[in-house]
Structures are given as C-alpha cells and as structure tokens.
C-alpha positions in Angstrom: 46.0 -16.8 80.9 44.2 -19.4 79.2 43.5 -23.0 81.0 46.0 -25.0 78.8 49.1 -26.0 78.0 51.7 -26.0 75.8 53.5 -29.7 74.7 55.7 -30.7 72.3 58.7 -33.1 72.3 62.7 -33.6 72.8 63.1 -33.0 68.9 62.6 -29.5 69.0 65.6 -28.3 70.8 64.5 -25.1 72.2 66.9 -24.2 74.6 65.7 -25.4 78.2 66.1 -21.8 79.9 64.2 -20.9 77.2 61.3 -23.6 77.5 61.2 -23.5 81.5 60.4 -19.4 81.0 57.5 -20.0 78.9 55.9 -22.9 80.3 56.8 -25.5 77.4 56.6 -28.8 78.7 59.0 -31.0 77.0 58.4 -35.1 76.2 61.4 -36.6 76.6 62.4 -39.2 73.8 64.3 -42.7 73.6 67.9 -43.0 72.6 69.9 -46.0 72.1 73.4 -45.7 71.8 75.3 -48.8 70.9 74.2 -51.1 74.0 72.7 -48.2 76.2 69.2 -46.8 76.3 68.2 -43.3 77.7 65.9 -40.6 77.5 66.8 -37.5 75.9 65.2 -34.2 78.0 65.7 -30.5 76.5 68.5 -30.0 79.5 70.7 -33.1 78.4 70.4 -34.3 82.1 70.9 -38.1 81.0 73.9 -37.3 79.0 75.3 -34.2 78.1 75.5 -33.4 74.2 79.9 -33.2 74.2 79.7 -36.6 75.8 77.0 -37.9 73.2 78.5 -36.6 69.9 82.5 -37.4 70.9 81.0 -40.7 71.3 80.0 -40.4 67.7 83.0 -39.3 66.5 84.8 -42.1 67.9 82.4 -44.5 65.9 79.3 -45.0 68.2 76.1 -46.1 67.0 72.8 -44.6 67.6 69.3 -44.6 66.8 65.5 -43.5 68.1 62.4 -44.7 69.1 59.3 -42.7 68.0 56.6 -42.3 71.3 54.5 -44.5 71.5 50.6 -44.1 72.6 51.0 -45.0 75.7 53.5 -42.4 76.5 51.4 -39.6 75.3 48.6 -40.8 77.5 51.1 -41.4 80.7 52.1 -37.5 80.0 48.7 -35.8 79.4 46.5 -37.8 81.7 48.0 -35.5 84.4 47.5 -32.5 83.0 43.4 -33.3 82.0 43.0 -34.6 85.0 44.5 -31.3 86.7 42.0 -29.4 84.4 44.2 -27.6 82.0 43.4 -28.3 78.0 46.3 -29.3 76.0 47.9 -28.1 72.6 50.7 -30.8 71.5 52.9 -29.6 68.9 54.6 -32.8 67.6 57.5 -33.9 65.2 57.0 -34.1 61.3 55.1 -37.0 60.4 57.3 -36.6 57.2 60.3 -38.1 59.6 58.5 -40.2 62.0 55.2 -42.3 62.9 55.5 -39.8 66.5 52.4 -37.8 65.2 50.3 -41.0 64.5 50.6 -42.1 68.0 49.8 -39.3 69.2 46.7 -39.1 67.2 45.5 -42.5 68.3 46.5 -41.6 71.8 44.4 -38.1 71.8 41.3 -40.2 70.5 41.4 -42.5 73.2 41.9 -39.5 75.7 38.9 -37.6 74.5 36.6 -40.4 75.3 37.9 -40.4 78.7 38.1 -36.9 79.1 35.2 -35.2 77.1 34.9 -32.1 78.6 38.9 -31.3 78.1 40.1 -30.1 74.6 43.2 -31.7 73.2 44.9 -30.7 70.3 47.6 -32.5 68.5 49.1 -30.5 65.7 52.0 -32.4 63.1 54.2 -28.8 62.7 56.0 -30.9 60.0 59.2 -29.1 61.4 62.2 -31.0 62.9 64.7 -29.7 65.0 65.2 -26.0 66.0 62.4 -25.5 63.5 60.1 -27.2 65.5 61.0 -25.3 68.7 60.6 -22.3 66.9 57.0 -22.6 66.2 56.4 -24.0 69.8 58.2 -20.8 70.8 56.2 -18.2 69.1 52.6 -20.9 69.9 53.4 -20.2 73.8 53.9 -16.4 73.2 50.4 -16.5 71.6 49.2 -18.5 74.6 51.1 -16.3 77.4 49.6 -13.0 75.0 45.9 -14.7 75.9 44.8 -16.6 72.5 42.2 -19.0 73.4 43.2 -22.7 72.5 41.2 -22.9 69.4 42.7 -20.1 67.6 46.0 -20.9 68.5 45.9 -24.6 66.8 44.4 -22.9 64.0 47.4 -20.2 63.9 50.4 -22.8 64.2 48.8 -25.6 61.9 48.7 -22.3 59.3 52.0 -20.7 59.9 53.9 -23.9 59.8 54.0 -23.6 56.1 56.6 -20.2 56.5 59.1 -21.8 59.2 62.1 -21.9 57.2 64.8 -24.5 57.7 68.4 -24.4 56.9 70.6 -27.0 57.5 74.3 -28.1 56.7 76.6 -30.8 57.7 80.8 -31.9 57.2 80.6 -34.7 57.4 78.5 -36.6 54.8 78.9 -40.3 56.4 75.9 -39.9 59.2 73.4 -38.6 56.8 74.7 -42.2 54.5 73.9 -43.9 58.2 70.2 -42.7 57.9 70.2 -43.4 54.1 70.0 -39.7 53.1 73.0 -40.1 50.8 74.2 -43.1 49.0 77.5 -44.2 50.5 79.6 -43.1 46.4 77.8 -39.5 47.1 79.7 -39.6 51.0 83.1 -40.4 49.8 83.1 -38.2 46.9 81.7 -35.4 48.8 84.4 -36.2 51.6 87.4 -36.2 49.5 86.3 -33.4 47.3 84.8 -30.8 50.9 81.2 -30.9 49.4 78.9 -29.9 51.5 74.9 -30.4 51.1 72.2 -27.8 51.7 69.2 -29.0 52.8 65.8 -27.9 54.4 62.5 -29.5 55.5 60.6 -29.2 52.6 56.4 -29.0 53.2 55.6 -32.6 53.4 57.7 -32.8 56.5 60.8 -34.4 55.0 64.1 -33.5 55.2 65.4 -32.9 51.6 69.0 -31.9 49.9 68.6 -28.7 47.5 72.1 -27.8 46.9 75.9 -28.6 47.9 78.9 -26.3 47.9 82.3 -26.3 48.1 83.7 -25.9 51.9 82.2 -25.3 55.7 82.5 -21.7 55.1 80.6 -21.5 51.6 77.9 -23.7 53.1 77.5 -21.5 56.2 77.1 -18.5 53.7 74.5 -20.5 51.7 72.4 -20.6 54.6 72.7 -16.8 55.4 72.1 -15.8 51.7 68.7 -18.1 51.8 67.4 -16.0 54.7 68.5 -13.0 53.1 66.2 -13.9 50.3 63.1 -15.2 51.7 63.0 -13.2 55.2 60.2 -11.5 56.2 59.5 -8.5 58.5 62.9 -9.2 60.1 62.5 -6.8 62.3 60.2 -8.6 65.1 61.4 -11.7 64.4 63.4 -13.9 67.2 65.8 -16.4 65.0 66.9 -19.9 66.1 70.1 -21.3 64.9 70.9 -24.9 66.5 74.3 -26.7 66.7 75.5 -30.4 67.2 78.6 -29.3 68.7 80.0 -26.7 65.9 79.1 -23.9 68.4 82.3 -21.5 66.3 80.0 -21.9 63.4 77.0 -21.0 64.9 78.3 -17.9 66.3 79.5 -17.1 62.8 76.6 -17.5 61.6 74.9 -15.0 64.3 77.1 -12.6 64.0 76.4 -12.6 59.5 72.5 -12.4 60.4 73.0 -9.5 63.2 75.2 -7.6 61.1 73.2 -7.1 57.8 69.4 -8.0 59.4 67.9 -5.9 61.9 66.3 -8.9 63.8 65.1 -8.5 67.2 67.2 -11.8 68.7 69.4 -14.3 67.7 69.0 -17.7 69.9 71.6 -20.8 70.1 70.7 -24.3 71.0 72.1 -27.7 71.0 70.5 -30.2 69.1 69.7 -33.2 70.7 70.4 -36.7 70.0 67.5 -37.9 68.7 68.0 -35.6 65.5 71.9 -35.6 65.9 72.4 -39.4 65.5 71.2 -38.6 61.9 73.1 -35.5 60.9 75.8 -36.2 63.5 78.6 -33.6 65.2 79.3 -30.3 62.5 75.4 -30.4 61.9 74.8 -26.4 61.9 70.7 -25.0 61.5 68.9 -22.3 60.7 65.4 -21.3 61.4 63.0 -17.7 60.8 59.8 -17.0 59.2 60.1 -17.0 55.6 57.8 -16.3 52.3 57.7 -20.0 52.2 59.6 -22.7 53.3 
C-alpha cells in the first residue's frame, strides 16, 4: 500500500465501523450547544446523537466552529513526521471557511516538511456526501493508486456525487437562514416539505417542495432513479438525524427496484444537524451530475 493517508473531517458522517476498517482518519469538530462546548468524533463518544437531537427538540441551541489552521497542523504534523504523505478531503468551501484553513495550514506545512506530499482537496460535498467520496478515495488508496492520481480522481469525480436531502421540520433550516421564517410557518401548517441538494459550488440549495414526509422521501428515490449510473457496483449512503424508520424506507425503495451492490446507514452528526435538525433524511450515489 501506498505511504499516505487518508483525512477528512467530522462532517462527513461515514459510519465509524466503516471509517476504522479503511483507515479514514477522522478530525473531529467543535460544537456548542447552548452553554456547552464539545467535539464532535465519527463515534459520537462526547455525546451520543439521541441525546444531541432530543435536546433540539426540546428547543436547544447549537452552532459550529469551522477548524482552524492550527488544528490542521496539530493533526498532520504527526503523521509527516511519522513519514506517511497525506490526502485531506475537506468540507465544501461553499458551507464553510474549513477548506481555507486548511489551505493556509498545508502551505505552512510544506515548508516545514518538503520532502512530504500534502494534498488538501475542497470535495464541495457535505454530509454523507462527503463521506461517500472519502469512502470510495480510501478504496482507491487500499486498491494501490499512488497519491497523485488519487487527488486528481476525487477533485474530478466530485462533480457526480449526488445529494439528496429532506427535512419536517422547516424551523432549523429558518435557524441557519436557509428559509425565511413566512416560508417555515406556511410550510408547517400546510406539511411542505423542501428538496434540496448540494449543488456544484458547494452550497446547499432548495430545488423543489412536496406535499408530506412520504412524498418527499419518494422525491428523493425518483431523483436517483433518474440520474443513477452503473448501479450495479455502486455502494449507496443514506444518512439520518434520528428518522432511522425513514431511512430504512428509503433502503428498502432503492434495494427493491435498483440492483445496487450495498446500501449503508449513518447518523449525521451535529455539526451538520444543528442546521437541518432531527427528521433530516439524505441521500447519496454517483450520478450523471449532481
């Protein structure tokens, strides 16, 4: 296997089991909730995602804090110094100023390392779909790719990691300004329910609304049904912010009428669940286009 490593950060969500059996090393990320700071890790070991979202539900607020430079350079110093390259998959820049530290970290650590290769790639993916291209970026790596090519791969096939998401309740994505606060209580009384998808700036973007939970689950089938390709190698992500009824629903639509090869469930984390809060349901799978 080649001499590097595979990095990305707590807003990916791959499922831990996952991450530990293919050698993804995870950042972990701040979280404030009302008074109380923590860091978020892919195994919820600081607080466990039922805890995090009832507090929600009960009217907790929360909010981030991107990583700063000296983070990144506390977290890959180790792993130069232990003479292993590196290949940082990070956050949309289209959601965050995360990928800007990093850059100004990784120039700072190529002076001090120069005969080490770092690469910082912005997947402009969020959430599951994040951990999805980290996913398939360590299989290339475990499969032999050399560093170089890899970077090149992932910063190319970004652009067809589709992302699917869907919420019920409209009043966290109002927190985060994503909807105005008339466009949350109409949607509320009437059971609207957006469609969104990270669009390929990096931002998170509404494209649609339906009526009910169950039509907007369907929506996001019938988009993958459209825009899937070669389904039959793929390994598809689906992440949940405690709605784990509707993500099985959802798994069961896909392995039903789409010959996939897997279907994996996470839990997303805090850091992106403060803004879509508890019912936020995801989908993620290589696509035409995004």
């Amino acid at each position: 296997m080649s001499d590097y490593r595979v990095i990305t950060d707590a807003t990916c969500d791959i499922d831990p089991a996952l991450a530990e059996a293919h050698h993804i090393q995870v950042i972990p990320m701040e979280v404030i909730l009302d008074d109380k700071t923590f860091y978020h890790y892919a195994d919820f070991r600081n607080y466990p995602a039922k805890d995090y979202y009832q507090k929600l539900r009960e009217g907790a607020k929360s909010h981030t804090s991107a990583i700063n430079p000296q983070t990144y350079i506390d977290t890959f110093t180790p792993v130069l110094k232990g003479g292993e390259d590196i290949l940082y998959l990070c956050f949309s820049s289209g959601l965050s100023s995360t990928y800007q530290s990093s850059v100004l970290a990784v120039s700072q650590l190529r002076d001090e390392f120069p005969d080490r290769k770092i690469y910082t790639i912005d997947t402009l993916c969020a959430c599951g779909g994040e951990g999805f291209l980290v996913y398939y970026t360590a299989l290339n790596h475990e499969q032999g790719m050399s560093i170089e090519d890899n970077a090149a791969w992932a910063d190319k096939e970004k652009m067809h990691v589709a992302h699917w998401f869907t919420v019920s309740d409209l009043f966290f994505l109002k927190r985060g300004g994503r909807v105005s606060a008339a466009t949350a209580i109409a949607g509320s009384a009437l059971q609207i329910k957006p469609l969104m998808h990270v669009d390929n700036e990096g931002h998170l973007v509404a494209v649609g609304k339906v009526h009910g939970r169950k039509a907007s689950v369907r929506a996001m089938f019938d988009k993958m049904k459209a825009t899937i390709v070669h389904p039959e190698g793929q390994t598809v992500m689906i992440s949940q912010a405690d709605c784990m009824e509707d993500a099985l629903t959802l798994k069961q639509m896909i392995l039903e009428s789409l010959p996939v090869k897997e279907v994996i469930i996470s839990t997303i984390g805090p850091v992106v669940g403060c803004h879509g809060g508890p019912t936020m349901l995801t989908l993620f799978f290589w696509a035409t286009e995004r």
